[in-house]
C-alpha positions as CSV (number, residue, x, y, z in Angstrom):
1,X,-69.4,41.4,-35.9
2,X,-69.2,41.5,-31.9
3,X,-69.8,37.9,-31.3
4,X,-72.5,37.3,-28.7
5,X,-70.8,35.2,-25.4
6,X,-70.3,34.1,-28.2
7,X,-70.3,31.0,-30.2
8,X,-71.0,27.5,-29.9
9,X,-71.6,26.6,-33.4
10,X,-75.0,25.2,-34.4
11,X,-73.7,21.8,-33.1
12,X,-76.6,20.1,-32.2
13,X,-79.2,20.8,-35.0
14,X,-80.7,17.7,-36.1
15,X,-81.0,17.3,-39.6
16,X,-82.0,13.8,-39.9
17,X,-84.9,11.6,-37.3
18,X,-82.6,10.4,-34.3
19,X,-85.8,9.5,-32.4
20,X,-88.2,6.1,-32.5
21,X,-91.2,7.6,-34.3
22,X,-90.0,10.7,-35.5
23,X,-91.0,12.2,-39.0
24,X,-94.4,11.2,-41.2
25,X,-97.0,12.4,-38.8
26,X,-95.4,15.7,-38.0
27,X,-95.1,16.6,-41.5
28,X,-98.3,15.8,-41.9
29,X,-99.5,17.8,-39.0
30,X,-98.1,21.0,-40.6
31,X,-99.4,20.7,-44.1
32,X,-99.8,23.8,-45.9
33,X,-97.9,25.8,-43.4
34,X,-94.9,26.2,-45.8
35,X,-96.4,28.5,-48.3
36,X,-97.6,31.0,-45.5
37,X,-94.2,30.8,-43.9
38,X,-92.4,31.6,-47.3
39,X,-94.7,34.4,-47.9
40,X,-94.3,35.5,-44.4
41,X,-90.4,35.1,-44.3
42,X,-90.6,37.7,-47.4
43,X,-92.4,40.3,-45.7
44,X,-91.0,39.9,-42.3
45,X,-86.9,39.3,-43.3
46,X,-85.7,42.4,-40.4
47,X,-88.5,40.6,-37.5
48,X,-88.9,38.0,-35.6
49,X,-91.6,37.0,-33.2
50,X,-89.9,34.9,-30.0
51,X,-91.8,33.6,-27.4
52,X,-91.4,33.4,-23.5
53,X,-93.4,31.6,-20.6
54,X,-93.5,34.7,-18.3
55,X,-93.0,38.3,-18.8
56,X,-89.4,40.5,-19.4
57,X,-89.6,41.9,-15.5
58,X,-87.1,43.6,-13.9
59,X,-84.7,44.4,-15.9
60,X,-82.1,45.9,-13.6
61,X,-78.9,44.3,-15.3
62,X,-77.3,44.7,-11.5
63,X,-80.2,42.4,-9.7
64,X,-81.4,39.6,-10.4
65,X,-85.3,39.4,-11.4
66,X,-85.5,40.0,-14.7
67,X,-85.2,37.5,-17.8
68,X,-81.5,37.0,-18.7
69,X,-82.2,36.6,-22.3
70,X,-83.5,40.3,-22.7
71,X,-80.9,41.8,-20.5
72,X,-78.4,40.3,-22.9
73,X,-80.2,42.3,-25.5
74,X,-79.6,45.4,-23.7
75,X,-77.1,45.4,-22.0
76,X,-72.8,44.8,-22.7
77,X,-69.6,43.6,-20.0
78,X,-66.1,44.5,-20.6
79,X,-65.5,41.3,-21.8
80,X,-67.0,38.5,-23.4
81,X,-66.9,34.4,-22.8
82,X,-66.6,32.7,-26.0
83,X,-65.9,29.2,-26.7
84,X,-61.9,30.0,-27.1
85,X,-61.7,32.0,-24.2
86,X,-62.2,35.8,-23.5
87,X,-62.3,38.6,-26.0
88,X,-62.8,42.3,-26.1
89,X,-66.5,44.1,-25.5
90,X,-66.4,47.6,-23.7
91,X,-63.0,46.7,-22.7
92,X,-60.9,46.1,-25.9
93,X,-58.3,44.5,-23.8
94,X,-56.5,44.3,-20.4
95,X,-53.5,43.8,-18.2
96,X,-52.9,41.2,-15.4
97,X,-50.3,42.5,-12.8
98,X,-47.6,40.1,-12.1
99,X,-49.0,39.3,-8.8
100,X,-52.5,38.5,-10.0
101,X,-54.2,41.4,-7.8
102,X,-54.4,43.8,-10.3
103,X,-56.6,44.3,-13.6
104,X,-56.6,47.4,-15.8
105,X,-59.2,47.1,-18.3
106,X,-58.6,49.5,-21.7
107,X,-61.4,50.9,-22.5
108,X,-63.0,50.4,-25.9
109,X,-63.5,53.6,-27.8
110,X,-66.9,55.8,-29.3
111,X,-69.2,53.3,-27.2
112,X,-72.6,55.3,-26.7
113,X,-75.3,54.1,-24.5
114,X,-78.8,54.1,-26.3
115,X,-79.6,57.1,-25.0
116,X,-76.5,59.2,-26.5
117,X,-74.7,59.0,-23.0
118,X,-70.6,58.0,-23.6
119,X,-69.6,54.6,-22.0
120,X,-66.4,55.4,-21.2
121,X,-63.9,54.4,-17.7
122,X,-66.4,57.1,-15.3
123,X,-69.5,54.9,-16.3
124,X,-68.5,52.2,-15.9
125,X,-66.6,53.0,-12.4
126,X,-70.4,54.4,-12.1
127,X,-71.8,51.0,-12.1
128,X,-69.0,49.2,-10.1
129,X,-70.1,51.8,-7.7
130,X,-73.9,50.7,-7.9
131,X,-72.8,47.4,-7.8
132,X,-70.4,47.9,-4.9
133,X,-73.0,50.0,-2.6
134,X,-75.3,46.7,-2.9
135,X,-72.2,44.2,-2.6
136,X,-74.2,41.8,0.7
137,X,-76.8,40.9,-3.1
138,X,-73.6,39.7,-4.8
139,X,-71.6,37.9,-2.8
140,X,-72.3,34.9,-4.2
141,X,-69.9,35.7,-6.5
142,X,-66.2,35.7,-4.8
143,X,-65.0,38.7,-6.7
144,X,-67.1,40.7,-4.4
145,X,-65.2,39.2,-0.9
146,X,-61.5,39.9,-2.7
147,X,-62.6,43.8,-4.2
148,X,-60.0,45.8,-2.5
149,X,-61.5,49.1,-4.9
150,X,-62.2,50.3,-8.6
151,X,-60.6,53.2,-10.2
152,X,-61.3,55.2,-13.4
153,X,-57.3,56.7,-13.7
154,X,-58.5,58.3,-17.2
155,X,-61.8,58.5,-19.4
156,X,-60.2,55.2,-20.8
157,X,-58.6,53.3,-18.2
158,X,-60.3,51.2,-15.6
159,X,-58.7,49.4,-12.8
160,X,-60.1,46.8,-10.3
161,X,-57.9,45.7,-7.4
162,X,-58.2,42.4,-5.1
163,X,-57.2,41.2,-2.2
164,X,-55.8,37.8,-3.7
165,X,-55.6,36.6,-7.1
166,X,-58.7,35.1,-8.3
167,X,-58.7,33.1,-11.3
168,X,-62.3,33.5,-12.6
169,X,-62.5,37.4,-12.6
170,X,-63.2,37.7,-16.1
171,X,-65.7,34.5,-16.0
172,X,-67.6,36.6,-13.6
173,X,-67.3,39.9,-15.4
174,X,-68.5,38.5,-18.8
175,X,-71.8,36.8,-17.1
176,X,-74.9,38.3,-18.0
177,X,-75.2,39.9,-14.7
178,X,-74.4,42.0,-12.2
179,X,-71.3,43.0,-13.9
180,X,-73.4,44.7,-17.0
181,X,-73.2,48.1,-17.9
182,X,-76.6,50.7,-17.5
183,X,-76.3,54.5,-18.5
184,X,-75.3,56.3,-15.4
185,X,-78.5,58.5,-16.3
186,X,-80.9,55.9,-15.6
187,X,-79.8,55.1,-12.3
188,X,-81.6,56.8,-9.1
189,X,-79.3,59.4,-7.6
190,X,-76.3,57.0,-9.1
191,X,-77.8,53.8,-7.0
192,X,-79.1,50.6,-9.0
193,X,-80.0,49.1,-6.1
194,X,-83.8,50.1,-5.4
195,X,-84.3,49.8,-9.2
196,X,-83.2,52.3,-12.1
197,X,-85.8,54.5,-14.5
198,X,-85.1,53.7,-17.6
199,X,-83.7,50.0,-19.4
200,X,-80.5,51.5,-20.5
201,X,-77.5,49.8,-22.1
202,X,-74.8,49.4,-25.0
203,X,-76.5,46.4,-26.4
204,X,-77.5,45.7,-30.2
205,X,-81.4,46.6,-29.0
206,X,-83.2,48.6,-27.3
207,X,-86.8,47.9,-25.5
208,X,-89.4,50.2,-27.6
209,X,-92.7,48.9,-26.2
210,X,-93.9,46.3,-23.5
211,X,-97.4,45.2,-22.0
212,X,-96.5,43.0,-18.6
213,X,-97.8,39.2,-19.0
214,X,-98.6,39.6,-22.6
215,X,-95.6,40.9,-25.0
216,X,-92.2,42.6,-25.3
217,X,-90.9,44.7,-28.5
218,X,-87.1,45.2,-28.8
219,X,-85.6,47.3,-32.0
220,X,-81.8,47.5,-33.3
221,X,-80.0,50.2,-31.4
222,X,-79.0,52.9,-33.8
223,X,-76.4,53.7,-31.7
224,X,-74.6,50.4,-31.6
225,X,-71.3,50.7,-32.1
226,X,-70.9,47.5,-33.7
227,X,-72.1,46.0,-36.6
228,X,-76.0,46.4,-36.9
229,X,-78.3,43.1,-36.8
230,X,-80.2,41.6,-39.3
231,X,-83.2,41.3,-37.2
232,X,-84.4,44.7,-36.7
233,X,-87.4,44.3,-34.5
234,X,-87.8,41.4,-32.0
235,X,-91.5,40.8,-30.8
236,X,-91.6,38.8,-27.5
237,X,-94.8,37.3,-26.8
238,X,-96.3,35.5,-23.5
239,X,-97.3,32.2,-23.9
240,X,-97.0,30.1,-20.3
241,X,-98.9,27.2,-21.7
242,X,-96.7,24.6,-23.5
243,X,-98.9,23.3,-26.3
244,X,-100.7,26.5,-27.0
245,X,-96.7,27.5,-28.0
246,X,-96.4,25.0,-29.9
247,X,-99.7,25.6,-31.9
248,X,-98.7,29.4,-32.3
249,X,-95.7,28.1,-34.0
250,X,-97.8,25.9,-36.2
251,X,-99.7,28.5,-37.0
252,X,-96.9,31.0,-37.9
253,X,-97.5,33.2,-34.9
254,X,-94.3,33.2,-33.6
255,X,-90.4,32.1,-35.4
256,X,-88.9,30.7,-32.3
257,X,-89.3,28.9,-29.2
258,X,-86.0,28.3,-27.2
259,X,-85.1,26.9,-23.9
260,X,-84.6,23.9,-22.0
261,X,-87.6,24.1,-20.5
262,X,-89.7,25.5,-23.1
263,X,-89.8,22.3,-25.2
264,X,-90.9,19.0,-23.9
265,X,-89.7,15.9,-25.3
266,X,-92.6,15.3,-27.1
267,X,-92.2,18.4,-29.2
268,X,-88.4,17.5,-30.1
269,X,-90.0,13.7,-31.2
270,X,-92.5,15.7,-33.2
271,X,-90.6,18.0,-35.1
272,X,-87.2,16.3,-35.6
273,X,-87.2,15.4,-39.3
274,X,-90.1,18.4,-40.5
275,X,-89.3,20.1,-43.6
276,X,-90.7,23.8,-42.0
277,X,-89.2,23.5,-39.1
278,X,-85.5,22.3,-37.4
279,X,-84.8,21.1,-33.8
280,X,-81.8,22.1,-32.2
281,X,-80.0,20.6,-28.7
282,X,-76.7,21.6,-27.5
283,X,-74.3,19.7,-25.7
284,X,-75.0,19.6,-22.2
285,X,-75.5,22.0,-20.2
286,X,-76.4,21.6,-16.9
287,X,-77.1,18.1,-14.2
288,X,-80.2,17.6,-13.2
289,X,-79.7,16.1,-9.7
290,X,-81.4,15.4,-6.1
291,X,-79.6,17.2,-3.0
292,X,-79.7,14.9,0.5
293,X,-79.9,16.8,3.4
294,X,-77.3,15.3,5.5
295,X,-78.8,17.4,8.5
296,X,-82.1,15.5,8.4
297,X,-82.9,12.0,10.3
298,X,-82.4,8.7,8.0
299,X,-80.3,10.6,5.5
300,X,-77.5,11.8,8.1
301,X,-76.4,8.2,7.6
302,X,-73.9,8.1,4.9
303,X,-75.0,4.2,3.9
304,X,-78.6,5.2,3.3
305,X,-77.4,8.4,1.0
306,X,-75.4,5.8,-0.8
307,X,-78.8,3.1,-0.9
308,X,-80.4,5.9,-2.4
309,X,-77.8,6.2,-5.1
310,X,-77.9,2.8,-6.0
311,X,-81.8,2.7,-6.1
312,X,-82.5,5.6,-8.6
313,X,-82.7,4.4,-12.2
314,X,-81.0,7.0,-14.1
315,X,-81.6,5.4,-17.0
316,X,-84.8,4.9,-17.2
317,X,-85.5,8.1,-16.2
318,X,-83.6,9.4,-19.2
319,X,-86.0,7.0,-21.5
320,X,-89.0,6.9,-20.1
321,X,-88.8,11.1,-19.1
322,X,-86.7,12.7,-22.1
323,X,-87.4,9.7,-24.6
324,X,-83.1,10.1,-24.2
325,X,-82.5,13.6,-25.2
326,X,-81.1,14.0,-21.8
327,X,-78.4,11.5,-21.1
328,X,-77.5,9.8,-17.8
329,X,-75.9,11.5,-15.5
330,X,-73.0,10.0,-13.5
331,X,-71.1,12.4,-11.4
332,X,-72.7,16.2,-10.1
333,X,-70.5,17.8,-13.3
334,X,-70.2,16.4,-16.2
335,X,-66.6,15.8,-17.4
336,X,-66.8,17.3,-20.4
337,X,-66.5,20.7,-17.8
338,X,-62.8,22.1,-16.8
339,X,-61.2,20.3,-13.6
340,X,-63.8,17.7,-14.1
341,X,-62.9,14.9,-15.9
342,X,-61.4,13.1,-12.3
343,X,-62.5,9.2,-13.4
344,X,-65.2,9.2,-10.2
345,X,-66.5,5.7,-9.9
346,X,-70.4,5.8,-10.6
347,X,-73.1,4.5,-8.5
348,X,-74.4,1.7,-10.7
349,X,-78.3,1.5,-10.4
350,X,-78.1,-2.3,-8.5
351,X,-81.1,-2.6,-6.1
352,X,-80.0,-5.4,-4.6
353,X,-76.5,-3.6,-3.4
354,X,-79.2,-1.0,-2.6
355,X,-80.7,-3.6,0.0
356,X,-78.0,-5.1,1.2
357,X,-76.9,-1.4,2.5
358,X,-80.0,-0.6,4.2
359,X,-80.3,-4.1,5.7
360,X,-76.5,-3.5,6.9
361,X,-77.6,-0.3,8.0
362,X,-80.2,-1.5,10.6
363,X,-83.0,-0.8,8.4
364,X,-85.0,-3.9,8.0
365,X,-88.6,-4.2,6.4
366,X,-91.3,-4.1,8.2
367,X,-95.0,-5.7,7.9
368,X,-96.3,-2.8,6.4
369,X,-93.3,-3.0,3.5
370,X,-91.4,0.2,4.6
371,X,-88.5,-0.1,6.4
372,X,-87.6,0.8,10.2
373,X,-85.0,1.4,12.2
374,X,-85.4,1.5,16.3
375,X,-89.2,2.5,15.8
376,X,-88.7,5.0,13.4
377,X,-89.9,4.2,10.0
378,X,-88.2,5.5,6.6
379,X,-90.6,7.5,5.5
380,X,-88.6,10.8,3.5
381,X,-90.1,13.9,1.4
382,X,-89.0,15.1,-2.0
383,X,-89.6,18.4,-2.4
384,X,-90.2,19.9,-6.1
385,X,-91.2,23.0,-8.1
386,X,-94.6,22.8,-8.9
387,X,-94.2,24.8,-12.0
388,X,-92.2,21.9,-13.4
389,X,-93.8,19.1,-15.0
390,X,-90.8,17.3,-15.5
391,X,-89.7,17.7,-11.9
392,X,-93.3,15.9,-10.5
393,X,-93.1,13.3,-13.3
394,X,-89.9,12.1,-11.9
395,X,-90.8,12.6,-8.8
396,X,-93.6,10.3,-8.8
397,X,-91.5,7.8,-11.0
398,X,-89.1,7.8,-8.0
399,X,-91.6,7.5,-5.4
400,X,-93.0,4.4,-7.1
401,X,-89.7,2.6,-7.4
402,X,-88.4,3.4,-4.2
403,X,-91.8,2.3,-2.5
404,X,-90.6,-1.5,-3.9
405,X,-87.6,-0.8,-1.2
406,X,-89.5,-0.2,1.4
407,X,-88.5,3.4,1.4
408,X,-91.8,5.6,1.9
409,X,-91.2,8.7,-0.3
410,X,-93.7,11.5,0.3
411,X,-93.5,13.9,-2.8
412,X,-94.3,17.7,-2.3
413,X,-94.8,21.0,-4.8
414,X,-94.2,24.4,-4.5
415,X,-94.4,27.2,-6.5
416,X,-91.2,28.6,-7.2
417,X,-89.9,31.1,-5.0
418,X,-91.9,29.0,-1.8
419,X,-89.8,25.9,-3.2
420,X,-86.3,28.3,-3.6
421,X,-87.1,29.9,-0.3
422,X,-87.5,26.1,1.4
423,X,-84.1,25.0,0.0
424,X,-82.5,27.7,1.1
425,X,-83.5,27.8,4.9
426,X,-82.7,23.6,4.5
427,X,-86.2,23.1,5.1
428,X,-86.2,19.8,3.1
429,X,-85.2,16.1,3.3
430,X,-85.0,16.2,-0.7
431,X,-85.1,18.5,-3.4
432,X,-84.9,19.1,-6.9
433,X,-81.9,20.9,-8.2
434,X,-79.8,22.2,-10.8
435,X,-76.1,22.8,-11.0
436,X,-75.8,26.4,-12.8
437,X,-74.2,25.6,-16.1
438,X,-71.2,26.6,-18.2
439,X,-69.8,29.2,-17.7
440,X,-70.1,29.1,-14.6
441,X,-69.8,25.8,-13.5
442,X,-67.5,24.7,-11.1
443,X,-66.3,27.4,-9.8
444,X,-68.9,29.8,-8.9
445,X,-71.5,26.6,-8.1
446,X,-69.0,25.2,-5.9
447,X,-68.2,28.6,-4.4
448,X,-71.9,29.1,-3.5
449,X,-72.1,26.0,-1.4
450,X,-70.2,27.9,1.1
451,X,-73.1,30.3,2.3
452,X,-77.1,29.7,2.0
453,X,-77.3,31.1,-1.2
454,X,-79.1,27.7,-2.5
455,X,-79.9,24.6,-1.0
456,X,-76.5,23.2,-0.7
457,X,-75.1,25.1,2.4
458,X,-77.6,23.2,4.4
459,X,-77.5,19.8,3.0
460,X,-73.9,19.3,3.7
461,X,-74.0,20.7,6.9
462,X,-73.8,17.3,8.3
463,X,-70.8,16.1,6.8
464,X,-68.0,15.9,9.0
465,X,-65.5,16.8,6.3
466,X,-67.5,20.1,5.7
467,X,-65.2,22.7,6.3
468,X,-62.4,21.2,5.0
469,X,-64.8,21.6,1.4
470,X,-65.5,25.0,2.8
471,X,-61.9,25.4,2.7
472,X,-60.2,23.9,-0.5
473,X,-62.8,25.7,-2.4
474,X,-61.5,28.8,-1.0
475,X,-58.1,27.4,-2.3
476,X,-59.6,26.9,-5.3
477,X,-60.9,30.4,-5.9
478,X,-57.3,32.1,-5.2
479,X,-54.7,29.4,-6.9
480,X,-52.5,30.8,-9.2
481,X,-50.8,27.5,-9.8
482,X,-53.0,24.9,-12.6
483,X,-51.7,21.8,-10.8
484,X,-52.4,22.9,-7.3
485,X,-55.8,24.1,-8.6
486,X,-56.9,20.3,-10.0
487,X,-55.8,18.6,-7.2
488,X,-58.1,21.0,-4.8
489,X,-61.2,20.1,-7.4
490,X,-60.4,16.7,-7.2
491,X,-60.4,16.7,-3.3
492,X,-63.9,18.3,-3.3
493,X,-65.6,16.6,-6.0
494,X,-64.0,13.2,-4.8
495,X,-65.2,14.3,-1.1
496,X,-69.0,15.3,-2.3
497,X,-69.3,12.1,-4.3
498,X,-68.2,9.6,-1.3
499,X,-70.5,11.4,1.0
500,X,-73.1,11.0,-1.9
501,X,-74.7,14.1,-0.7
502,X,-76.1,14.3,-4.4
503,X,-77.8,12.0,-6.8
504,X,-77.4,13.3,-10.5
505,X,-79.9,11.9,-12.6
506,X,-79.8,13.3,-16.1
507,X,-77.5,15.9,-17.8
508,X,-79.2,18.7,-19.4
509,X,-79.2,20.0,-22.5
510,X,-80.5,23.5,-24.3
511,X,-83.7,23.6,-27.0
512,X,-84.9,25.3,-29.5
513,X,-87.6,24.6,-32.4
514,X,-87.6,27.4,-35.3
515,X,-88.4,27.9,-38.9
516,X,-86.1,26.5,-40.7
517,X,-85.7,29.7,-42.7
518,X,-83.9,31.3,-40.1
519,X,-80.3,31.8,-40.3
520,X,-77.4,32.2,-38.2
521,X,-78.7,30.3,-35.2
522,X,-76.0,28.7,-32.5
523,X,-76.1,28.0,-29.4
524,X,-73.4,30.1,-27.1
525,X,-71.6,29.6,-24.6
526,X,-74.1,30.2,-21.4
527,X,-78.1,28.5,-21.8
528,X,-79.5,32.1,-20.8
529,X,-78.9,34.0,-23.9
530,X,-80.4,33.9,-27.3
531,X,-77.9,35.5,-29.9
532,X,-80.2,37.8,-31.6
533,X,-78.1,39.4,-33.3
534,X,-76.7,36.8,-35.1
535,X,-80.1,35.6,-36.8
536,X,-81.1,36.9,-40.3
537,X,-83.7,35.6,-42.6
538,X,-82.8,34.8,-46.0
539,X,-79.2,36.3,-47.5
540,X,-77.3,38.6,-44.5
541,X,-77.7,42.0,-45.4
């Protein structure tokens, strides 16, 4: 079967209580569940019922609004990540000019689209041409800055040309997005970019029914070319509220809740050791972290950023937030991600090394307990996303323990797009962030910090050593030599973590809760998809 980005194995499933308290009373709580699940799992072995805290939206597979977990469903790249590298998808394989500059993808054979339409080299040069005529949306992504031009030569040959050799083309072709494929007859007059009219792909499902805010119905594509799933019919339903999930999972409403912020870690502690149900985390995935706008007063002071380092408990943040299913984070990647693993020198928590800066510093303590510093006291705000819990709990754990300082820490919430929209104008002295994750961690997260696309263009652009980042990630980005290549990621990471422009508190990891008489599941190799097609109930058809 056509793996699905494709395979982490189910690593990660608890089998056993790793938690302090976990087992009798979640058992308990779930008492004469079993029976209705076994009954249900015996009428319902081709569905499952998933479960989502907002609705599908957009699902454009060349913008970026919609959930990435349905446009997986729907929609295919030429190639796919896996945990051993790249393999085949539309493209069954491909050729690498000497030079680096030139890719000619062969094109995979008796691929339909769900609406009978062929997928051959002119639709897919169709959707690099959607893609292309909206390229200012994607230039996050470097490919987009090197694309000298895409050809189709034959109805099986597709060639993309560059500029400079880039190393992580195919990383960004096998993403979930924009490099996905639609049928060229549901784009508008061959454009993608003021929407499309119909959810059109290659993928192992198609999207049958949906009612926005309340539920999503996705059925096996009959004209899949590869092997058909297990699960034939996939019911998403809306469910913002936390614990009214986890009480429709109690109640056998729904099969699966997945996500890393879907679960809190009361849940995990709940469920780890019940018979009905398993609990699943994968390794990490992502660092939770604070950005320091080096632009603003007080923290354009390089020994205060470091103070602040010092003076945020990592650790007890881990415990007392995720009850330690998130670990302490040391360094803005972990090093269990390529380029690195570069032995960067922690900043211990130690609030008296914390002091001893500030005091150096020329901030003293004044009779009111916060500091000052020529009349100006250091008072800073710490901007979160209101719609995360965990976000305000740690922000008010931080504002506590910072307060003992003599730092004044103001905290402040936003819904989401107001708080994405602050970060990326810089209006902030703080703020909550995420680094994006395998796969595409570091070298599209790193290439991003080179234009406003987040909050990181602005909060470094008071570093002195700014553009030469700016600049070695460009080197980065077009090395063709593996050496070269470390030693550039070494220079930036090293050069980010001395200017301490972030503080990584916790690593994160992926979640899922499920009945345990579902097969098949795994984690993969982004935190955005769920392999569908890869589930069965029961024995695999």
């Amino acid at each position: 079967m056509k793996k699905s980005k494709r395979l982490i194995a189910a690593a990660g499933v608890l089998s056993v209580a790793v938690l302090a308290g976990c087992g009798g009373n979640a058992s308990n709580s779930t008492e004469g569940t079993k029976s209705e699940q076994s009954a249900s799992a015996e009428s319902t072995k081709d569905e499952l019922v998933f479960v989502n805290y907002r609705d599908i939206r957009d699902l454009n597979p060349h913008l970026y609004a919609g959930e990435m977990y349905a446009q997986e469903m729907l929609y295919e790249t030429l190639v796919n990540i896996t945990e051993n590298g790249y393999e085949g998808c539309l493209a069954e394989s491909w050729d690498i000019s000497e030079d680096g500059k030139t890719y000619t993808f062969h094109i995979r054979d008796g691929v339909k689209f769900s609406d009978g339409e062929v997928c051959d080299a002119n639709a897919i040069k169709a959707n690099f041409d959607a893609i292309i005529e909206n390229k200012d949306r994607h230039t996050w992504l470097e490919m987009m800055n090197l694309l000298v031009g895409v050809s189709a030569p034959d109805d099986k040959t597709f060639v993309i040309e560059l500029s400079e050799p880039y190393y992580p083309l195919l990383t960004e072709l096998g993403v979930t997005r924009p490099f996905a494929m639609i049928s060229p007859k549901a784009m508008k007059d061959g454009s993608t970019k003021d929407g499309v009219n119909e959810y059109i792909g290659t993928g192992p499902y198609v999207l049958t029914d949906f009612v926005t805010d309340e539920y999503a119905v996705f059925e096996a594509n009959e004209n899949y070319w590869g092997e058909q799933p297990s699960i034939k019919k996939i019911t998403v339903k809306v469910i913002p509220d936390n614990q009214t999930r986890i009480m429709a999972l109690e109640k056998g409403e729904i099969d699966l809740i997945f996500g890393k912020n879907m679960i809190d870690a009361d849940a995990i502690n709940q469920y780890t050791g019940n018979d009905n149900f398993t609990v699943a985390l994968s390794d990490p995935t992502s660092t939770r972290q604070i950005v320091l706008n080096t632009t603003r007063d007080i923290l354009d002071e390089k020994e205060v950023r470091k103070a602040l380092q010092h003076a945020t408990n990592k650790a007890a943040i881990s415990e007392g937030i995720f009850y330690g299913l998130e670990q302490p984070a040391d360094t803005l990647f972990a090093s269990t991600v390529p380029y690195c693993d570069i032995n960067l020198t922690p900043y211990e928590y130690d609030v008296e090394e914390a002091t001893k800066m500030l005091e150096e510093a020329g901030w003293t303590l004044a009779g009111d307990g916060v500091r000052e510093k020529d009349g100006q006291k250091m008072e800073l705000e710490l901007l979160y996303n209101s719609d995360s819990v965990t976000e305000k709990a740690i922000a008010e754990y931080l504002q506590s323990e910072y307060q003992k300082l003599g730092v004044s820490l103001n905290i402040h919430g936003e819904e989401e797009q107001s708080y994405r929209d602050s970060m990326k104008a810089g209006n902030f002295d703080m703020v909550f962030n995420i680094c994006w994750g395998t796969p595409y961690d570091p070298q599209s997260s790193l290439a991003a910090m080179r234009a406003p696309v987040y909050g990181d263009f602005a909060a470094q652009q008071g570093l002195e050593d700014k553009a030469d980042i700016d600049d070695a990630i460009t080197e980065i980005l077009i090395s063709t030599d593996e050496e070269q290549r470390q030693e550039l990621y070494t220079f930036v990471l090293t050069r980010l973590h001395e200017d301490a422009v972030y503080i990584p508190l916790t690593y994160e990891c992926n979640k899922a809760i499920y009945r345990s008489d579902l097969q098949g599941f795994h984690f993969t190799q982004t935190q955005y998809e769920v392999p569908f097609a890869d589930f069965y109930f029961g024995e695999k058809k």
